[in-house]
C-alpha positions in Angstrom: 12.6 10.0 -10.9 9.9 11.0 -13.9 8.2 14.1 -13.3 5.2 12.1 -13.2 6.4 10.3 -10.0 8.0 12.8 -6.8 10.0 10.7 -4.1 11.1 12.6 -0.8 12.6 11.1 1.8 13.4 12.4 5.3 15.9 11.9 8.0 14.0 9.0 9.3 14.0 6.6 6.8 10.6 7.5 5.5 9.8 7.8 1.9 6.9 9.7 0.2 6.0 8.8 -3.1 4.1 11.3 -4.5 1.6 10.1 -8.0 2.3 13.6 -9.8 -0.6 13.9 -12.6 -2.7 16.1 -11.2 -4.1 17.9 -14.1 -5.5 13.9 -15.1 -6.4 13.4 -11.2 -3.0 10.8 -11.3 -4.5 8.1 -13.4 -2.0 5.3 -14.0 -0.7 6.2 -17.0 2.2 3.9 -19.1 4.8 6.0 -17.6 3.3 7.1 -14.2 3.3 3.1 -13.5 6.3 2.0 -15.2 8.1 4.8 -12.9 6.7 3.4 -10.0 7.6 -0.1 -10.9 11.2 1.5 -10.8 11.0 3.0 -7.6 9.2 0.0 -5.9 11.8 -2.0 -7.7 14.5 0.1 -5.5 13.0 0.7 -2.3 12.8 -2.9 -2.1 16.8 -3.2 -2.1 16.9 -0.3 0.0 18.3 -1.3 3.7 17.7 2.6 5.3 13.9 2.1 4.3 11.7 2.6 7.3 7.9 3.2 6.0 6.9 4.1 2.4 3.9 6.7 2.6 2.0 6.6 -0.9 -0.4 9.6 -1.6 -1.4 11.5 -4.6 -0.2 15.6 -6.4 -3.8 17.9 -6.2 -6.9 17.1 -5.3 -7.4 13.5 -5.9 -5.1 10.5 -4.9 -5.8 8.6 -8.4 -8.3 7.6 -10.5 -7.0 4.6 -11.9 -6.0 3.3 -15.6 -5.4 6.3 -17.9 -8.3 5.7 -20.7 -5.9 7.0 -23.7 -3.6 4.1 -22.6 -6.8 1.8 -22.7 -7.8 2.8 -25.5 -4.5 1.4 -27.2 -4.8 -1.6 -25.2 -8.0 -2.2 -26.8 -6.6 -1.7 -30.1 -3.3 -3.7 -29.3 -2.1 -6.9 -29.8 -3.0 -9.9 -27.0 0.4 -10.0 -25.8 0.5 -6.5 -25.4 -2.8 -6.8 -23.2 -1.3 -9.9 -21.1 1.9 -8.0 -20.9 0.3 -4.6 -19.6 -2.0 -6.6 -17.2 0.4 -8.7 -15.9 2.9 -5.8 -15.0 0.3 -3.7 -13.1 -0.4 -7.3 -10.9 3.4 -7.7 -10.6 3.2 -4.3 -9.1 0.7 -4.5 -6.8 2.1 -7.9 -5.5 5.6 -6.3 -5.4 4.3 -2.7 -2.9 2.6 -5.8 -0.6 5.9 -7.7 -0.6 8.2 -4.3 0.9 9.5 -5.7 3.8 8.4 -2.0 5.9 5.1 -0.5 6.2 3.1 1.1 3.9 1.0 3.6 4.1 -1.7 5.2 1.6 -2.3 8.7 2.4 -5.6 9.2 0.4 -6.0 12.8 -0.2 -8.5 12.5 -2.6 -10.9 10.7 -4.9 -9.6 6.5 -5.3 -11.2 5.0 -8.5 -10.3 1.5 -9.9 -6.7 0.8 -9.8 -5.9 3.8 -7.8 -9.0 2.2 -5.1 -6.3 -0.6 -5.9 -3.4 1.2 -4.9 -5.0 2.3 -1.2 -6.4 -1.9 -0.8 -2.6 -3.4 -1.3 -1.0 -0.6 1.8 -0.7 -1.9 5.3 -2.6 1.0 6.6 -5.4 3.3 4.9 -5.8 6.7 5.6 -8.8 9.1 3.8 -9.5 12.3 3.8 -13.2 13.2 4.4 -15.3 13.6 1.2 -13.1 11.3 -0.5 -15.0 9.3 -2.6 -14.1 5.5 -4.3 -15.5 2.9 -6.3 -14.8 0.1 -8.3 -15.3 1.4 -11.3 -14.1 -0.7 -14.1 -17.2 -2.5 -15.2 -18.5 1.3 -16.2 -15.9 0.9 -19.4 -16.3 -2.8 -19.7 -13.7 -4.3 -17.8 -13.4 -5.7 -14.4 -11.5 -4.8 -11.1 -9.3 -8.4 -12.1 -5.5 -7.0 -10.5 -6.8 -5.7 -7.6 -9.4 -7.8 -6.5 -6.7 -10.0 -4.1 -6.1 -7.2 -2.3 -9.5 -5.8 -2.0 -11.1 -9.1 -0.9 -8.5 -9.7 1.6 -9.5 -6.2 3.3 -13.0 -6.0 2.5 -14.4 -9.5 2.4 -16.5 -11.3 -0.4 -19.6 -9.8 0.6 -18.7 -6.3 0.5 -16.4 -7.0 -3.2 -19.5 -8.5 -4.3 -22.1 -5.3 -4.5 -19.3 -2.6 -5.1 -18.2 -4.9 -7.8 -21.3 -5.3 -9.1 -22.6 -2.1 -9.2 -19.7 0.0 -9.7 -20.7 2.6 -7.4 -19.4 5.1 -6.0 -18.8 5.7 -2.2 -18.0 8.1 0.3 -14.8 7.3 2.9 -17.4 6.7 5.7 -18.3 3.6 3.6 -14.8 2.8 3.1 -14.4 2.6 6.8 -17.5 0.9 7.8 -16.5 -2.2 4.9 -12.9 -1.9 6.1 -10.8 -0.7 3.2 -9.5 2.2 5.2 -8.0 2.3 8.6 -9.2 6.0 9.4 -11.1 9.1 7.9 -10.1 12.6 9.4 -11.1 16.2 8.3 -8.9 16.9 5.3 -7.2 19.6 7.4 -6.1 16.5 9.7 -4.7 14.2 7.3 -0.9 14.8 7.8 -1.6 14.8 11.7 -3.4 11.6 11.0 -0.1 10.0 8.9 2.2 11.4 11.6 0.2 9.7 14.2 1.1 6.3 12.4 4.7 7.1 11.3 5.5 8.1 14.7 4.2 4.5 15.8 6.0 2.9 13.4 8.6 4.1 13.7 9.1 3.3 18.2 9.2 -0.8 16.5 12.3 -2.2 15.4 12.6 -2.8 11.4 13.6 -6.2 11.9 10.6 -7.2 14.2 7.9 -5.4 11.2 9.8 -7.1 8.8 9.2 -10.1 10.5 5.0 -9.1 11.1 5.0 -9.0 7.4 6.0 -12.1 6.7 3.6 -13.5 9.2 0.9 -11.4 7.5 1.5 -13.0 4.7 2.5 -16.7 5.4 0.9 -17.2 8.2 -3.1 -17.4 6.5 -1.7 -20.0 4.3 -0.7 -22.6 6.7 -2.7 -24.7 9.4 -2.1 -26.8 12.3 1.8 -28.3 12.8 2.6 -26.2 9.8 1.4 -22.8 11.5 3.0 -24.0 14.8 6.2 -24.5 13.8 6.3 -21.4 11.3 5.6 -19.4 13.9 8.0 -21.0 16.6 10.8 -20.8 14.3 10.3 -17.1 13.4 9.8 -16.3 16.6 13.0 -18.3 18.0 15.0 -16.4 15.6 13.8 -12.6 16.7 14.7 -13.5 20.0 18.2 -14.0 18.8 18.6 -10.9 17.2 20.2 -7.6 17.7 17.0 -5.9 18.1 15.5 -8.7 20.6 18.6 -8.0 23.0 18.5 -4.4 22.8 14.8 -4.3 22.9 14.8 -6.2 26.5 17.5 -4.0 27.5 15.8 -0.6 26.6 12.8 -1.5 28.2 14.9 -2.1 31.7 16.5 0.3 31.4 13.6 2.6 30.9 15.3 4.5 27.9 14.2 4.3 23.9 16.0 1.9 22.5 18.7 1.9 19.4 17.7 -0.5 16.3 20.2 -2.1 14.3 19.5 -0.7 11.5 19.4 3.1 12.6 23.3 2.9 13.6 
């Protein structure tokens, strides 16, 4: 990978991606994002996956666009703007799609996109004395990519005064509005990720695969449509590999084996 982008992955199957600016606090520079747009691009394809922890080099986790790379945006070309917009949405869009768990591990300060980055994860973790905001209408612009993602965590009502305002907040906000799923002393944050890998990582990949997809599908249907989505899905888990030896582990009183460790 880019030196601007660190990838570790353990034993398990779980893979840290590691935002690797920290002299510029991680902001999403051209090639800080186009690198994770490769690596997103592979994990995807990548069958040994098990959870994909995103976090963030020094002190702060990311503090959004890069403003030399805005400032040539600015001065670009309109396709050049669509073009740069539209590949940071295709990226967001693309983490949510990962058919494992994510996790933002939010060491540090979250501004703008990088606020982005921790609303499209499954699960939000923060540091104490973290602090976020929305901050793109400060330079002119507008939180336009990531606003799916943060209304679907945070509601209208919240986006509507953090969006309009701009300021910033502490985690204890965060947690209150819902963007983050904890806040632990920063000396607890790893314990805090372990916590949820260890979780994670009892459930079989095919059944989380499968709560994804109801995540995602499932809002956007009603009535029959719903019903029979879910019957369907849920017909098909109990044929699998990981239904059978699911049952069996649990009568057995033993952990069981998932397909996709062996």
């Amino acid at each position: 990978m880019s030196e601007v982008l660190q990838l570790a992955r353990d034993a398990r199957g779980v893979v840290r991606v590691t935002l690797n600016r920290p002299d510029a606090h991680n902001a999403l520079s051209p090639e800080l994002t186009e690198a994770l747009e490769r690596a997103v691009d592979t994990l995807a394809r990548d069958t040994t996956l098990r959870v994909l922890v995103i976090t963030g080099a020094g002190a702060s986790f990311c503090a959004g666009g890069d403003l030399k790379a805005m400032r040539a945006m600015v001065n670009g070309t309109r396709d050049e703007r669509m073009a740069r917009s539209t590949r940071f949405a295709r990226l967001l869009a693309a983490i949510r799609a990962l058919p494992v768990p994510v996790l933002a591990r939010v060491n540090g300060p979250a501004f703008a996109g990088g606020a982005g980055l921790v609303s499209v994860a499954d699960i939000a973790i923060a540091a104490e004395g973290a602090q976020f905001g929305f901050t793109e209408p400060r330079i002119g612009i507008a939180p336009a990519n990531v606003s799916p993602y943060v209304l679907a965590r945070i509601g209208v009502t919240a986006a509507r005064r953090l969006f309009l305002t701009a300021q910033r907040f502490e985690a204890a906000e965060g947690l209150r509005l819902g963007l983050y799923d904890k806040v632990v002393a920063a000396d607890r944050l790893d314990a805090a990720v372990d916590g949820e890998l260890d979780a994670i990582l009892e459930c079989s990949p095919a059944a989380l695969a499968a709560c994804k997809r109801l995540i995602a599908d499932v809002p956007g249907k009603d009535g029959d449509a719903a019903m029979a989505y879910t019957a369907t899905l849920l017909a098909d888990l109990w044929e699998s590999d990981d239904a059978r030896e699911g049952i069996a582990a649990f009568n057995e009183k033993r952990k069981p084996r998932w397909a996709q460790q062996d």
